[in-house]
N, CA, C and O atoms as a Tripos MOL2 file, in Angstrom:
@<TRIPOS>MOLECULE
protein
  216   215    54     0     0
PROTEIN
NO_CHARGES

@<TRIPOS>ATOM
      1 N         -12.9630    7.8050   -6.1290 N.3       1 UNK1
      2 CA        -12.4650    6.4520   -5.9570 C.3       1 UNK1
      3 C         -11.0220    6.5570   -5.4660 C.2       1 UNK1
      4 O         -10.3130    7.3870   -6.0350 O.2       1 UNK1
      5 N         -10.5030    5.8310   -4.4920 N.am      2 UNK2
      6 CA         -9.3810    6.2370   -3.8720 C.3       2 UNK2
      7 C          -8.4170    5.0680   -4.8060 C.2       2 UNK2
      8 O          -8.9390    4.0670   -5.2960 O.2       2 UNK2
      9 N          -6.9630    5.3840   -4.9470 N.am      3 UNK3
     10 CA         -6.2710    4.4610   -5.6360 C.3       3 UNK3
     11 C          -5.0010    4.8820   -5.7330 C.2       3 UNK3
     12 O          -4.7990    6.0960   -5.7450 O.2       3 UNK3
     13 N          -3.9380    3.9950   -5.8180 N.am      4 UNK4
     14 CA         -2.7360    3.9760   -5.6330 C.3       4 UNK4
     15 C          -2.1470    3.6590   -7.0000 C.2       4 UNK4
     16 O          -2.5630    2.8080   -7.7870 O.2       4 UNK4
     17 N          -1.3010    4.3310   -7.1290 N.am      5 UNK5
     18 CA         -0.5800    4.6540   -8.3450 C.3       5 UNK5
     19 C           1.1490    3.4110   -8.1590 C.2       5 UNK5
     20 O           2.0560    3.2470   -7.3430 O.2       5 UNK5
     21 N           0.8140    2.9730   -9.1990 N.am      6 UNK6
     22 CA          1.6650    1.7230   -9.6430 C.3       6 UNK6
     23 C           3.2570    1.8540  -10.4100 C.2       6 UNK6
     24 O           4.2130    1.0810  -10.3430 O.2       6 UNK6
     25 N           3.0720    3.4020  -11.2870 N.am      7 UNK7
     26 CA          3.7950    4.2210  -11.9040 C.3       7 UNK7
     27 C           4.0180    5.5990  -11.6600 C.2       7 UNK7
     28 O           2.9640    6.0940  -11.2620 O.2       7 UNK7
     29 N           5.0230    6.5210  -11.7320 N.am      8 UNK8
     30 CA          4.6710    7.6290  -11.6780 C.3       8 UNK8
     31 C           4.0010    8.3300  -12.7920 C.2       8 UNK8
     32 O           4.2340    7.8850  -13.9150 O.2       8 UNK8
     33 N           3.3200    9.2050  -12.7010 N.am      9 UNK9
     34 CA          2.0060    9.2380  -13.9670 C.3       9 UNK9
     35 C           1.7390   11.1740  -13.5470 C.2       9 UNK9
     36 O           2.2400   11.6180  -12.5140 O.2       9 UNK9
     37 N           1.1250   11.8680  -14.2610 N.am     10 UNK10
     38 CA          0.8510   13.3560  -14.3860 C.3      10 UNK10
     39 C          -0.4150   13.0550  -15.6640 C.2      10 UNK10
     40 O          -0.6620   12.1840  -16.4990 O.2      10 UNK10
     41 N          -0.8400   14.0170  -15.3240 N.am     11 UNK11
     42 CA         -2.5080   14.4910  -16.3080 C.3      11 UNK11
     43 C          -2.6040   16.1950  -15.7400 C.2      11 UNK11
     44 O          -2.0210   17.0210  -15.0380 O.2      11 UNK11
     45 N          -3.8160   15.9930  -16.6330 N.am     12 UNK12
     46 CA         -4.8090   17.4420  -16.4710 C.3      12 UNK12
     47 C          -5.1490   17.6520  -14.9230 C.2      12 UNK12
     48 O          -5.0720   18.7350  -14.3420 O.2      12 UNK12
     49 N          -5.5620   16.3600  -14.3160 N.am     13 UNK13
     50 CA         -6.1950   16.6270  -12.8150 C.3      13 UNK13
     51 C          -5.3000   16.0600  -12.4840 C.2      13 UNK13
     52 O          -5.3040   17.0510  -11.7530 O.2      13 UNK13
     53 N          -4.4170   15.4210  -12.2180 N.am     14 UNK14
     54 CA         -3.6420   14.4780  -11.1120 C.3      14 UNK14
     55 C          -2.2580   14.6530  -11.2800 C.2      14 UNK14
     56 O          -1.9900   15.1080  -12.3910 O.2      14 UNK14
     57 N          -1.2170   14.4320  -10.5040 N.am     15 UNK15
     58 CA         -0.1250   14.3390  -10.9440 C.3      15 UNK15
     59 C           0.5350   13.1200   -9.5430 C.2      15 UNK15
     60 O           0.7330   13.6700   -8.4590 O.2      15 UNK15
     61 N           0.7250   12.1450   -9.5930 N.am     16 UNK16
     62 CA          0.8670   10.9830   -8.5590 C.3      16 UNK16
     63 C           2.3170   10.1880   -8.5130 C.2      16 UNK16
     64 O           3.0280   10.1260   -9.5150 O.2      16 UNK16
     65 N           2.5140    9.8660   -7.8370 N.am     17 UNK17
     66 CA          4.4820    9.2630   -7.6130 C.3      17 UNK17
     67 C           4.1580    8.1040   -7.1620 C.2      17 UNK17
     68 O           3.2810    7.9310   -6.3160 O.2      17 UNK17
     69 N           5.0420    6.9320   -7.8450 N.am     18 UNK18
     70 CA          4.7290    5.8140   -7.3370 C.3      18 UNK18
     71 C           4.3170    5.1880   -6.1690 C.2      18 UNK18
     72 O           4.9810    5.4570   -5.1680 O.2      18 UNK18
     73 N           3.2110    4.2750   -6.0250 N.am     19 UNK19
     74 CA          3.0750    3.9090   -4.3090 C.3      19 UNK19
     75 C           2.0940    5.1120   -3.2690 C.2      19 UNK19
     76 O           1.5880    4.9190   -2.1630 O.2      19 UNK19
     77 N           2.0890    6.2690   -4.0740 N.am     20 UNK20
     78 CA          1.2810    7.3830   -3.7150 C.3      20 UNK20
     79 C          -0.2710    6.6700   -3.8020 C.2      20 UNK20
     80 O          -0.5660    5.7960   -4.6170 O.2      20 UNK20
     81 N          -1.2590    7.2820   -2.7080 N.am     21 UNK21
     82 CA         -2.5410    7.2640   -3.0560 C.3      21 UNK21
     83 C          -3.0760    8.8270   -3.2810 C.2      21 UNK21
     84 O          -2.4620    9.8900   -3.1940 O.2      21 UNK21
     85 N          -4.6010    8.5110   -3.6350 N.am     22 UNK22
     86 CA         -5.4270    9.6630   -3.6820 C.3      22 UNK22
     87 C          -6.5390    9.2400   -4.3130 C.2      22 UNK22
     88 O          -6.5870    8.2310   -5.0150 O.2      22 UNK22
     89 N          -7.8550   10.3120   -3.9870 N.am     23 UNK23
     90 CA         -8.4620    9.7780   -4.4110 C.3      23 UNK23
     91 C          -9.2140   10.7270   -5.5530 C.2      23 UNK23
     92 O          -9.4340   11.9270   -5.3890 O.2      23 UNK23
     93 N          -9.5620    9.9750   -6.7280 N.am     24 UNK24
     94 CA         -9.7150   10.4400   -7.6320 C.3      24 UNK24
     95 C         -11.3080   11.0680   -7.9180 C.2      24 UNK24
     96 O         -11.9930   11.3490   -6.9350 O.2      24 UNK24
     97 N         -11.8660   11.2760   -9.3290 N.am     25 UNK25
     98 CA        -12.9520   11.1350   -9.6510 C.3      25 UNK25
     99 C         -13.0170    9.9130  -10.4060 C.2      25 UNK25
    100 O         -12.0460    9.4260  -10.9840 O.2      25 UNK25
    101 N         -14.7690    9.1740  -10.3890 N.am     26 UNK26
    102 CA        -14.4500    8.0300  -10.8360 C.3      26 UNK26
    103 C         -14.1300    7.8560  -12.3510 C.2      26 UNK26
    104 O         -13.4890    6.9540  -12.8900 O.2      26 UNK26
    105 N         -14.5500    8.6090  -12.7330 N.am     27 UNK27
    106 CA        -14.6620    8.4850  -14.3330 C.3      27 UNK27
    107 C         -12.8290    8.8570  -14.7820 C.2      27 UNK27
    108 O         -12.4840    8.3600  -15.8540 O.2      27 UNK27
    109 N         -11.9210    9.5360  -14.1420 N.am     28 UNK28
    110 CA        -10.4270    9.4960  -14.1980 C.3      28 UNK28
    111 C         -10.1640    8.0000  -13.6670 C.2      28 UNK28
    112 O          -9.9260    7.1150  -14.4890 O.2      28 UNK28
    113 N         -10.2010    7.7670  -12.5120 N.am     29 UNK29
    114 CA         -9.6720    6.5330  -11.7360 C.3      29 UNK29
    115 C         -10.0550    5.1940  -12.6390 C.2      29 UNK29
    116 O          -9.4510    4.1290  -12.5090 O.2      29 UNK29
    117 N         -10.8750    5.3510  -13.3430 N.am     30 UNK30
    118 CA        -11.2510    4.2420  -14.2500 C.3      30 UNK30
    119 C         -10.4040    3.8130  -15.4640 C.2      30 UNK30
    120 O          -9.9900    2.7350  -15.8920 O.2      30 UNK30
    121 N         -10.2970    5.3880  -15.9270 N.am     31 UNK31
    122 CA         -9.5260    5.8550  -17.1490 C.3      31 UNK31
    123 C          -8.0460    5.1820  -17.0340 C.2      31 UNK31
    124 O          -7.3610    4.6280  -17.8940 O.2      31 UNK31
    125 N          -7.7550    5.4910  -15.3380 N.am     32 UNK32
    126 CA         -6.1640    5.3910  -15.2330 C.3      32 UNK32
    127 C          -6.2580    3.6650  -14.6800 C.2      32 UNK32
    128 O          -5.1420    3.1710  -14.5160 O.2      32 UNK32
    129 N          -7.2180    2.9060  -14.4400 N.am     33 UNK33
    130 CA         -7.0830    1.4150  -13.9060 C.3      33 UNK33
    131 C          -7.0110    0.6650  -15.2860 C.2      33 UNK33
    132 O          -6.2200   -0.2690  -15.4190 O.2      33 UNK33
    133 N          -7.9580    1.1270  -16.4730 N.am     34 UNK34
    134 CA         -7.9260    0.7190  -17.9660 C.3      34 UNK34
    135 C          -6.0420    0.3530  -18.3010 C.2      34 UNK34
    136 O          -5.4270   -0.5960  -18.7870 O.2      34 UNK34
    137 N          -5.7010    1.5830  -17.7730 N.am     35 UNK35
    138 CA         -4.2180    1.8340  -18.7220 C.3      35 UNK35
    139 C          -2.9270    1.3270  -17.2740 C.2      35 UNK35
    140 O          -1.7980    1.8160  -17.3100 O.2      35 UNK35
    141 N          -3.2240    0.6020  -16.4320 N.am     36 UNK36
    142 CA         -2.4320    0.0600  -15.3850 C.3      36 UNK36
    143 C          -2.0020    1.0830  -14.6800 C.2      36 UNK36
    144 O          -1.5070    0.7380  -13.6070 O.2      36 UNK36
    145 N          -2.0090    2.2820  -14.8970 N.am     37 UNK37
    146 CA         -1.3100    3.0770  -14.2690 C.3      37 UNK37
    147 C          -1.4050    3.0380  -12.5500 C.2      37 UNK37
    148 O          -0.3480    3.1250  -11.9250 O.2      37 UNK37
    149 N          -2.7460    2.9010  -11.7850 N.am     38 UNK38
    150 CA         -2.7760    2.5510  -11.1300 C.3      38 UNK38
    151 C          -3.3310    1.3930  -10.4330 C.2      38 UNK38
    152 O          -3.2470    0.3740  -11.1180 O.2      38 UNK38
    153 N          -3.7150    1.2740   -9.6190 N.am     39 UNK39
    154 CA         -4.7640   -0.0660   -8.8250 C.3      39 UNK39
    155 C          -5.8170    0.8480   -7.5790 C.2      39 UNK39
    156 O          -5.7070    1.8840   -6.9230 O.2      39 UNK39
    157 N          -6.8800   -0.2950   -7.7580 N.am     40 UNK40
    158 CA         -7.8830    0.4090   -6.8780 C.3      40 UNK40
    159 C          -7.0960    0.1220   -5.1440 C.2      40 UNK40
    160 O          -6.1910   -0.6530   -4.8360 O.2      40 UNK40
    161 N          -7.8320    1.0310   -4.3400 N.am     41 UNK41
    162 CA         -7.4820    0.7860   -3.2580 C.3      41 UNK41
    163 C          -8.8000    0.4080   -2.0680 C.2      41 UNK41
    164 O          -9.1220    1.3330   -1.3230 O.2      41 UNK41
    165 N          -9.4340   -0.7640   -1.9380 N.am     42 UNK42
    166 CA         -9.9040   -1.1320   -1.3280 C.3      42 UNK42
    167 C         -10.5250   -1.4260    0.5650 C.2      42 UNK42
    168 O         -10.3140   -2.5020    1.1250 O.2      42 UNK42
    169 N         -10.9210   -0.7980    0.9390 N.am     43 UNK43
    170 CA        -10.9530   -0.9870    2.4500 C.3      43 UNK43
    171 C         -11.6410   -2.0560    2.5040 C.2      43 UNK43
    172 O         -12.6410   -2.4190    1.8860 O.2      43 UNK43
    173 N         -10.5220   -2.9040    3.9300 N.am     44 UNK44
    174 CA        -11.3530   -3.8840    4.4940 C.3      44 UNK44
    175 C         -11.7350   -3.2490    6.1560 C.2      44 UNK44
    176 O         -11.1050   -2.5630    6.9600 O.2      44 UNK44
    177 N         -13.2830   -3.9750    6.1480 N.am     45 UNK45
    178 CA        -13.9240   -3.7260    7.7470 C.3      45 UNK45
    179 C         -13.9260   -4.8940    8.3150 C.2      45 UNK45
    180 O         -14.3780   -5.9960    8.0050 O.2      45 UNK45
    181 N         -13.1270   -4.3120    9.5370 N.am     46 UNK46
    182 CA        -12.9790   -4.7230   10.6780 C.3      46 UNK46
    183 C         -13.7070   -4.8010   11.3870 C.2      46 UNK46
    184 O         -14.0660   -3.7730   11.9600 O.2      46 UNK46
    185 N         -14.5180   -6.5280   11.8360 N.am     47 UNK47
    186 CA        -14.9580   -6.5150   12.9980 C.3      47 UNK47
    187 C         -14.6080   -6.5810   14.3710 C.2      47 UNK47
    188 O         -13.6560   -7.3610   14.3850 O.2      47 UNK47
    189 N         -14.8700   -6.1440   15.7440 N.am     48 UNK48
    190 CA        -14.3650   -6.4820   16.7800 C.3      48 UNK48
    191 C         -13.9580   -8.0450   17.2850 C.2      48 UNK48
    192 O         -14.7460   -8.9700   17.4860 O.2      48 UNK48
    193 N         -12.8070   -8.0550   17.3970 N.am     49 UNK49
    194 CA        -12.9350   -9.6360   18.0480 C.3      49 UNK49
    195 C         -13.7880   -9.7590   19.8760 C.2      49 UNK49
    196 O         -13.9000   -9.0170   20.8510 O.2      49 UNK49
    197 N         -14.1140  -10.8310   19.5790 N.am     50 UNK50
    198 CA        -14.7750  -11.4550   20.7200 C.3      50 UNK50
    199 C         -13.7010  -11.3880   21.4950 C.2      50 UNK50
    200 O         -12.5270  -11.2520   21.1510 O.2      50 UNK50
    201 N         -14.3120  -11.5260   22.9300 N.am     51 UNK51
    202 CA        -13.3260  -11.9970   24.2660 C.3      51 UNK51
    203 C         -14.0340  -13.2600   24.2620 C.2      51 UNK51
    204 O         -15.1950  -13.4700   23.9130 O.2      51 UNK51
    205 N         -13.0280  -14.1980   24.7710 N.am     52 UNK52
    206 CA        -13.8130  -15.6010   25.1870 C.3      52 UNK52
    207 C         -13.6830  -15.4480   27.0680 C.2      52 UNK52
    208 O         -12.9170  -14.8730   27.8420 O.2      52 UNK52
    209 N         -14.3690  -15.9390   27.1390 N.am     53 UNK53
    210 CA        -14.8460  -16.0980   29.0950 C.3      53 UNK53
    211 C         -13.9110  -17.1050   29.2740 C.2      53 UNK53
    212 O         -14.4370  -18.0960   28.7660 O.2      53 UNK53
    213 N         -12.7830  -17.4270   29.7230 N.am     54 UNK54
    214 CA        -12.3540  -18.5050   30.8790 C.3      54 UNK54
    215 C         -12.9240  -19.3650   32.0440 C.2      54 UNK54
    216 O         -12.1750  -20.0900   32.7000 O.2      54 UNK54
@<TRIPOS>BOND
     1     1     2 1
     2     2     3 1
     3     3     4 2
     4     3     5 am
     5     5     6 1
     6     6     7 1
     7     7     8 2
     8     7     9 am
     9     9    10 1
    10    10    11 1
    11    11    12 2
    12    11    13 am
    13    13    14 1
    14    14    15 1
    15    15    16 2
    16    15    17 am
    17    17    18 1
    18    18    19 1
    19    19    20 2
    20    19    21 am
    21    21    22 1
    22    22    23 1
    23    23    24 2
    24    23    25 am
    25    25    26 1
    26    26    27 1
    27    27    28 2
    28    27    29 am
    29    29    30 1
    30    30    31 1
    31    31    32 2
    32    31    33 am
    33    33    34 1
    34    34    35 1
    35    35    36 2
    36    35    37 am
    37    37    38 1
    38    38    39 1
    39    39    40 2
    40    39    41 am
    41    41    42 1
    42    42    43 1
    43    43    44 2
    44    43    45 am
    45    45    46 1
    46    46    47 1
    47    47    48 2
    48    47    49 am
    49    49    50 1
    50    50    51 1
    51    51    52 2
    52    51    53 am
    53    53    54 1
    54    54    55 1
    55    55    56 2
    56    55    57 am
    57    57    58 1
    58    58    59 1
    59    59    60 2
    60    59    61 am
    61    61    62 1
    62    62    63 1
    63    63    64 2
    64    63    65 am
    65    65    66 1
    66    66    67 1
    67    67    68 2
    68    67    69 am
    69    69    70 1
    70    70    71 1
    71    71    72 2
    72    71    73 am
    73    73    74 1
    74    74    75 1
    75    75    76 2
    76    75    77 am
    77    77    78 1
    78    78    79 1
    79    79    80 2
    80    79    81 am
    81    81    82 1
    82    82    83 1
    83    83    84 2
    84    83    85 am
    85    85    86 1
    86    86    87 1
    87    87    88 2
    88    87    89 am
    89    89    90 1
    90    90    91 1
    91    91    92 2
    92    91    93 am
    93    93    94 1
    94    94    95 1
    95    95    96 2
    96    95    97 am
    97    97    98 1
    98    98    99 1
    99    99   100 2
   100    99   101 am
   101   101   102 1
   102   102   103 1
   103   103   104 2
   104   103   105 am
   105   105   106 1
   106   106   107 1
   107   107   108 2
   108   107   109 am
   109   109   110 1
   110   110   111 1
   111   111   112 2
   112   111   113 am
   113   113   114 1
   114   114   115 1
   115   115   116 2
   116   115   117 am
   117   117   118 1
   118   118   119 1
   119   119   120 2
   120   119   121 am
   121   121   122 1
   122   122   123 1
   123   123   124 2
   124   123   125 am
   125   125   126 1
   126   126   127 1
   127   127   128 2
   128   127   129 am
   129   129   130 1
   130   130   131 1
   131   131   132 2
   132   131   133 am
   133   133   134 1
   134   134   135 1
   135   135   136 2
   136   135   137 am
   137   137   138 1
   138   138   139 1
   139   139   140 2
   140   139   141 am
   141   141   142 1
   142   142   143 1
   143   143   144 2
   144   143   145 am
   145   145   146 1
   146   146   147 1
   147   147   148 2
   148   147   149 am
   149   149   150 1
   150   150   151 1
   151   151   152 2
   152   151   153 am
   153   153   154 1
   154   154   155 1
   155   155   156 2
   156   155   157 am
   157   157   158 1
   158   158   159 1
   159   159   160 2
   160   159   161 am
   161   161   162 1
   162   162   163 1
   163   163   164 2
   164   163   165 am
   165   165   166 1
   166   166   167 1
   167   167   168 2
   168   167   169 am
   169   169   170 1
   170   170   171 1
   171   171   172 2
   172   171   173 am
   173   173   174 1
   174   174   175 1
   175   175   176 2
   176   175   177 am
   177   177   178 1
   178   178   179 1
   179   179   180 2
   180   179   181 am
   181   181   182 1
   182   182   183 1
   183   183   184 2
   184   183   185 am
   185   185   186 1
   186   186   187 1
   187   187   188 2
   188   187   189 am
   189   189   190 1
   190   190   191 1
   191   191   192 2
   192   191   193 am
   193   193   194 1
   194   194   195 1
   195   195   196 2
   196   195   197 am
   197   197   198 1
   198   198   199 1
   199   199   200 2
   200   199   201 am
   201   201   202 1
   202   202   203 1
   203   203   204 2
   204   203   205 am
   205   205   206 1
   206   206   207 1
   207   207   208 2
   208   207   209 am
   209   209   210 1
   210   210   211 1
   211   211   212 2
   212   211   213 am
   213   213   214 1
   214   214   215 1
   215   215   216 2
@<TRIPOS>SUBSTRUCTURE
     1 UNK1         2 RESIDUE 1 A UNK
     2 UNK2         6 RESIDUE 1 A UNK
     3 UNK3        10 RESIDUE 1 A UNK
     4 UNK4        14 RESIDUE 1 A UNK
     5 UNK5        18 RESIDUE 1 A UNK
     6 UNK6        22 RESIDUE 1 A UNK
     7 UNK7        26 RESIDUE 1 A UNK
     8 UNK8        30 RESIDUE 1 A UNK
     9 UNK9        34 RESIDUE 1 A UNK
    10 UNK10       38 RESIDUE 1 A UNK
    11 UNK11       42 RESIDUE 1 A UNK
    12 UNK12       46 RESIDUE 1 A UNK
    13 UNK13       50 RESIDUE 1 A UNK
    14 UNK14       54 RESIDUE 1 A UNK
    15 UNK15       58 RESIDUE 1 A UNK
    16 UNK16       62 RESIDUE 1 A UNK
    17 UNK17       66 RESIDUE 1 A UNK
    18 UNK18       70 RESIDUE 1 A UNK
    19 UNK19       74 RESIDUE 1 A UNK
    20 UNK20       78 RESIDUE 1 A UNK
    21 UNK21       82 RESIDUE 1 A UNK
    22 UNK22       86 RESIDUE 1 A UNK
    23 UNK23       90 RESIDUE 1 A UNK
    24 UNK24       94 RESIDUE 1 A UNK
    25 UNK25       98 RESIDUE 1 A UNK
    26 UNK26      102 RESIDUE 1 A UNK
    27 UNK27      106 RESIDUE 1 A UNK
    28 UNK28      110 RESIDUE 1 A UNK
    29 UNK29      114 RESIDUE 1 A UNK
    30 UNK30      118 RESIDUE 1 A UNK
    31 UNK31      122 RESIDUE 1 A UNK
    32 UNK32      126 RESIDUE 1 A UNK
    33 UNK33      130 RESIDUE 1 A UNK
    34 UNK34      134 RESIDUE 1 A UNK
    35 UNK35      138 RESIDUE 1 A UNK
    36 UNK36      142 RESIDUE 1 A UNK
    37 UNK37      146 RESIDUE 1 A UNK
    38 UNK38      150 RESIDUE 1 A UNK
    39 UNK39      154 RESIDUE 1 A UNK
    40 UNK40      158 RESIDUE 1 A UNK
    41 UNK41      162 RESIDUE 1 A UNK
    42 UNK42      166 RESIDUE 1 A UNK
    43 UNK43      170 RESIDUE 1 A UNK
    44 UNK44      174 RESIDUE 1 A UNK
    45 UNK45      178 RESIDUE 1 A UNK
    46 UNK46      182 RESIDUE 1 A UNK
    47 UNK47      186 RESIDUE 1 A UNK
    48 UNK48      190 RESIDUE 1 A UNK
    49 UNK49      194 RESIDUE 1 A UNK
    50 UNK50      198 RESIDUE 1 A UNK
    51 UNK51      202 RESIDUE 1 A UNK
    52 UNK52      206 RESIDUE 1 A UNK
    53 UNK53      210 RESIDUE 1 A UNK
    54 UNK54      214 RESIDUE 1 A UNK
């Protein structure tokens, strides 16, 4: 699960600096969204815009 760290924060697997992403395992990334440490990081898809004909 990819996610951006809100705090600077260190563990067993991770060690992250504020504003940093990465992506985790989910069962950590969960652990660390429980305790604010970080926030998920979400992709949005992009569709192509249209051309309009003149």
């Amino acid at each position: 699960m990819k996610v951006k760290a809100l705090i600077d924060c260190v563990g067993v697997e991770y060690e992250l600096k504020k504003n940093e992403t990465a992506d985790l395992s989910k069962a950590l990334a969960e652990k660390l969204l429980k305790f604010q440490y970080v926030e998920e990081v979400k992709t949005v898809k992009k569709s192509p815009k249209k051309k309009v004909n003149e």
